[in-house]
LOBAMI-19708 format. One line per 3 residues: their letters; for each residue x, y negated, z negated of N, C-alpha, C, CB. Coordinates in Angstrom, 3 decimals, decimal comma, m for minus. Glycine has a CB too. Layout:
N
A) X Y Z X Y Z X Y Z X Y Z | ...
***
This chain:
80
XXX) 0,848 1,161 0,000 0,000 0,000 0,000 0,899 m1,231 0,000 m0,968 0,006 m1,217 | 0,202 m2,129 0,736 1,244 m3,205 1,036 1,283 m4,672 m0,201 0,781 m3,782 2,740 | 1,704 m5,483 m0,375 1,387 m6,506 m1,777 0,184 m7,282 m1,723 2,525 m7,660 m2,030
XXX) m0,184 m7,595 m0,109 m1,380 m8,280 0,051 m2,365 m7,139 m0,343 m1,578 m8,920 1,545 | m2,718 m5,714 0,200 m3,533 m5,666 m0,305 m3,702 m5,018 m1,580 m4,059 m5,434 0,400 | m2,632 m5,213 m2,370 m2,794 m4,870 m3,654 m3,399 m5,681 m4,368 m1,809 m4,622 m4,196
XXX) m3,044 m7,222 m3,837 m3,766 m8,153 m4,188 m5,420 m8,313 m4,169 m3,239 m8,942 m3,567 | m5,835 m8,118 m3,102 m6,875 m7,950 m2,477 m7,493 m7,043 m3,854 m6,667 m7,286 m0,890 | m7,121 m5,357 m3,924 m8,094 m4,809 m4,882 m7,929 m4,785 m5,905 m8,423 m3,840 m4,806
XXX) m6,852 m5,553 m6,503 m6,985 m5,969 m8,163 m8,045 m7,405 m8,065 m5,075 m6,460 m9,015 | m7,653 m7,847 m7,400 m8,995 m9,514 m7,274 m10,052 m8,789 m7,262 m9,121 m10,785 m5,616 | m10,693 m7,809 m6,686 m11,850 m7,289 m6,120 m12,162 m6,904 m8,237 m11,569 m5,672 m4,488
XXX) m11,366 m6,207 m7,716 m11,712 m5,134 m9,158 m12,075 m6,145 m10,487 m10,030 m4,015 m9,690 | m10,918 m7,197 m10,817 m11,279 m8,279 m11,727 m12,978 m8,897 m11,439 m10,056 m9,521 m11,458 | m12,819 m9,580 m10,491 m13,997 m10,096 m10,243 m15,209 m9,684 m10,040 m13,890 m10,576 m9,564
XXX) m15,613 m8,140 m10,034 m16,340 m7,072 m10,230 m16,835 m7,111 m11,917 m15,432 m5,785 m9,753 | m15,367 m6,814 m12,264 m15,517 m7,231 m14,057 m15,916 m8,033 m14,336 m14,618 m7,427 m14,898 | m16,017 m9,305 m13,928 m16,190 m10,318 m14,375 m18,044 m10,915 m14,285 m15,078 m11,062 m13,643
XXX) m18,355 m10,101 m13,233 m19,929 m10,776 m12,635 m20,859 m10,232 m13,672 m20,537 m10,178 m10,869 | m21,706 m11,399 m14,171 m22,871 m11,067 m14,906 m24,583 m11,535 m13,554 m22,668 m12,276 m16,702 | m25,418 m10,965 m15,101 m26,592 m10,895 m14,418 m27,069 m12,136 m14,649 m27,486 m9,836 m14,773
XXX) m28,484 m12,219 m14,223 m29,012 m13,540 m14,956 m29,071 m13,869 m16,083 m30,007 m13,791 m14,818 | m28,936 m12,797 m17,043 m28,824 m12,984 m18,107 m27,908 m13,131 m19,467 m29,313 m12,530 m18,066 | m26,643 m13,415 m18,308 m25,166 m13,695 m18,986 m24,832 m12,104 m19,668 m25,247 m15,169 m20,425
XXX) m25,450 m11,014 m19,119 m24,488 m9,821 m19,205 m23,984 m9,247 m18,060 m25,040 m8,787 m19,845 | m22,735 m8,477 m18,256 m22,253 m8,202 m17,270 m22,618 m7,287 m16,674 m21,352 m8,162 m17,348 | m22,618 m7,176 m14,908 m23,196 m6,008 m14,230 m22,733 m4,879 m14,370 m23,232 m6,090 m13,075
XXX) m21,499 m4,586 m14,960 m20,525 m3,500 m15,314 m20,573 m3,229 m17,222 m18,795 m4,122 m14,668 | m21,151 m2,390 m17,673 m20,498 m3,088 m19,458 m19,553 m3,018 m19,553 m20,751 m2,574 m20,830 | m19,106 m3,333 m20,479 m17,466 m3,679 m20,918 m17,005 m1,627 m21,372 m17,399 m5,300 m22,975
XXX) m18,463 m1,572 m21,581 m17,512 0,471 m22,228 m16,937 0,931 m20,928 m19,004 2,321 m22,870 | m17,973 0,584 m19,779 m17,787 1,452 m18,709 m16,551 0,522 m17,729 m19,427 1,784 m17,904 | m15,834 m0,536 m18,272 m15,029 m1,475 m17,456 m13,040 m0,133 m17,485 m15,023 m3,694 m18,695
XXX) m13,017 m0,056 m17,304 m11,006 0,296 m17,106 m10,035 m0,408 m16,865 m10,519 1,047 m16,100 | m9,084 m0,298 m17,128 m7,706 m1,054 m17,710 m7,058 m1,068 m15,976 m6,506 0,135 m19,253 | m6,635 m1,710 m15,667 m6,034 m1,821 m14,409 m4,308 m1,757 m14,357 m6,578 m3,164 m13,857
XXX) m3,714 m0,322 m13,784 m2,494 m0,573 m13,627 m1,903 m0,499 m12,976 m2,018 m0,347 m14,030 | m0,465 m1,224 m12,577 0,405 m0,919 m11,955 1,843 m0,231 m12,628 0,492 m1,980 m11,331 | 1,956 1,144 m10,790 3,122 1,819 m11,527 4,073 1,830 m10,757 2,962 3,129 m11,996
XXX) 5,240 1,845 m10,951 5,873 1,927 m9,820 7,507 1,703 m10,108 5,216 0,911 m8,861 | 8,715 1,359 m9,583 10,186 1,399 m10,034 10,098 0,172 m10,822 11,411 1,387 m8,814 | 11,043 m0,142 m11,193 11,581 m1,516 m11,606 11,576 m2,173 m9,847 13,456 m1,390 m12,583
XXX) 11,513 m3,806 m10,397 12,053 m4,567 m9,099 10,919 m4,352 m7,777 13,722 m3,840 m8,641 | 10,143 m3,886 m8,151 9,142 m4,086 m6,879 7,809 m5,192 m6,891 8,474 m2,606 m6,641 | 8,183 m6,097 m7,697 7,521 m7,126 m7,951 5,885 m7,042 m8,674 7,585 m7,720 m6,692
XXX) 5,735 m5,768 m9,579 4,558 m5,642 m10,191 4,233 m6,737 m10,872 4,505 m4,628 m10,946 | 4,752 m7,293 m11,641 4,531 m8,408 m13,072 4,685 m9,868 m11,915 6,290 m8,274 m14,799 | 5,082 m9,758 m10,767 5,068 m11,364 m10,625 3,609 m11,016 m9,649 6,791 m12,351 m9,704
XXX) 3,202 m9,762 m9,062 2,172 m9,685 m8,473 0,562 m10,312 m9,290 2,280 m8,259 m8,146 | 0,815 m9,781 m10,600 m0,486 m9,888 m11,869 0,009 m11,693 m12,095 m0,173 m8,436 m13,866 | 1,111 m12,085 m12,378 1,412 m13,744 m12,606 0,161 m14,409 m11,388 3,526 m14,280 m12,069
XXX) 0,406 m13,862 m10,164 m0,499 m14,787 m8,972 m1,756 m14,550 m9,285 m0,337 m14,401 m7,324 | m2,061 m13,164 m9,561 m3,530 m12,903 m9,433 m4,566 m13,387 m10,441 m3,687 m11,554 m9,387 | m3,588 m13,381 m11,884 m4,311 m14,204 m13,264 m4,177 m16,022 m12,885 m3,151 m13,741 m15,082
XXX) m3,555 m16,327 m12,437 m3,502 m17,598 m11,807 m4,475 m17,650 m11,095 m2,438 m17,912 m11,112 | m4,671 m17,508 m10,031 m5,759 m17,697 m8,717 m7,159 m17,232 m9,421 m5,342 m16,537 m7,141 | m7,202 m15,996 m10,448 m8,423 m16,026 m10,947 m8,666 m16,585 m12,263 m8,845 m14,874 m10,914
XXX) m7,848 m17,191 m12,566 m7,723 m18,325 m14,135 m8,369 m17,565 m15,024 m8,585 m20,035 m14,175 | m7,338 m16,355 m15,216 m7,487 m15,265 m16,634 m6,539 m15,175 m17,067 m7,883 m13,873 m16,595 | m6,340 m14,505 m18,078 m5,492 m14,192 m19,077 m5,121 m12,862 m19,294 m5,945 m14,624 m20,117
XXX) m4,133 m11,926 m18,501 m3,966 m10,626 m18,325 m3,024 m10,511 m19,501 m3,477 m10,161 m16,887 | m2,825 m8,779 m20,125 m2,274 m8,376 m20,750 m1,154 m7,512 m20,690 m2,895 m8,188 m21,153 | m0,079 m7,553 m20,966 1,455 m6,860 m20,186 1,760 m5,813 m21,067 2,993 m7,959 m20,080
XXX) 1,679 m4,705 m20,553 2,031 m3,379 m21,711 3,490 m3,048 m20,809 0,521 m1,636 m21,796 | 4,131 m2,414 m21,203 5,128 m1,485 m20,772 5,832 m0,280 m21,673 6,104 m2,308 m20,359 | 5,287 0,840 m21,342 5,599 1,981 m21,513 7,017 2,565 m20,671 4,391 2,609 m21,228
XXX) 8,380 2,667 m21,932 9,069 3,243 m21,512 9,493 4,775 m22,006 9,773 2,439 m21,479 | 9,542 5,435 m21,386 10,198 6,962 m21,813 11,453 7,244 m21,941 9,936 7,940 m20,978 | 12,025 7,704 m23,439 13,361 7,602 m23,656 13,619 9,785 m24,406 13,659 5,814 m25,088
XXX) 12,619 9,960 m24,432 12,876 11,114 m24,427 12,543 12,582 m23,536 12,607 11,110 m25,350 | 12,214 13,480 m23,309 11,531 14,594 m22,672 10,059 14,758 m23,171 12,325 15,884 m22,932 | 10,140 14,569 m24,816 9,046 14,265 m25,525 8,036 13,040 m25,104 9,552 14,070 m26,758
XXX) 8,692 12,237 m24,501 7,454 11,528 m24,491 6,757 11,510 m22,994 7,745 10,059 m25,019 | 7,376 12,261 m21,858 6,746 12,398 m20,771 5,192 13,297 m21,065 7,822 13,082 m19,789 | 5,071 14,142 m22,504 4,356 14,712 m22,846 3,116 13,815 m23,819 5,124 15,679 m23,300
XXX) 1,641 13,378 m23,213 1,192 12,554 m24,293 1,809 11,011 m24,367 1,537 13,327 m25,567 | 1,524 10,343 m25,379 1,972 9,112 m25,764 3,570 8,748 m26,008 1,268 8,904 m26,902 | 4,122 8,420 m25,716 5,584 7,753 m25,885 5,718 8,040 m27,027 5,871 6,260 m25,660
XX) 7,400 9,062 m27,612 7,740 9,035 m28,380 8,984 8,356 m28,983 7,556 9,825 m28,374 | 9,173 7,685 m29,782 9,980 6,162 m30,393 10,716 6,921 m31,691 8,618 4,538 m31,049
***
């Protein structure tokens, strides 16, 4: 997938999240909403991709990074 349209379906996907009804709830609930990620090497411009897209959609995204430092933690949750 290329950066534009990665762009393209994280905007889609946010702004999906984001649409309410007439009645100021959202068309999606928030239980049934999912975490949006990107995976991929170092250096392929993930984190400056989410910088444009929370910009252009004037939100406030959240930056996790999960690193694996053992064999153990490819198994389950990261082990520290």
């Amino acid at each position: 997938m290329n950066i534009k349209r990665a762009k393209e379906e994280i905007k889609d996907s946010i702004e999906s999240y984001l649409l309410k009804d007439d009645y100021g709830n959202y068309v999606i609930p928030v239980e049934s909403q999912r975490p949006l990620l990107l995976i991929g090497p170092p250096g392929i411009g993930k984190t400056a991709i989410m910088k444009q897209i929370a910009a252009e959609c004037e939100i406030g995204l959240v930056a996790y990074t999960i690193t694996h430092h053992t064999r153990q933690s490819a198994i389950g949750l990261p082990f520290y």
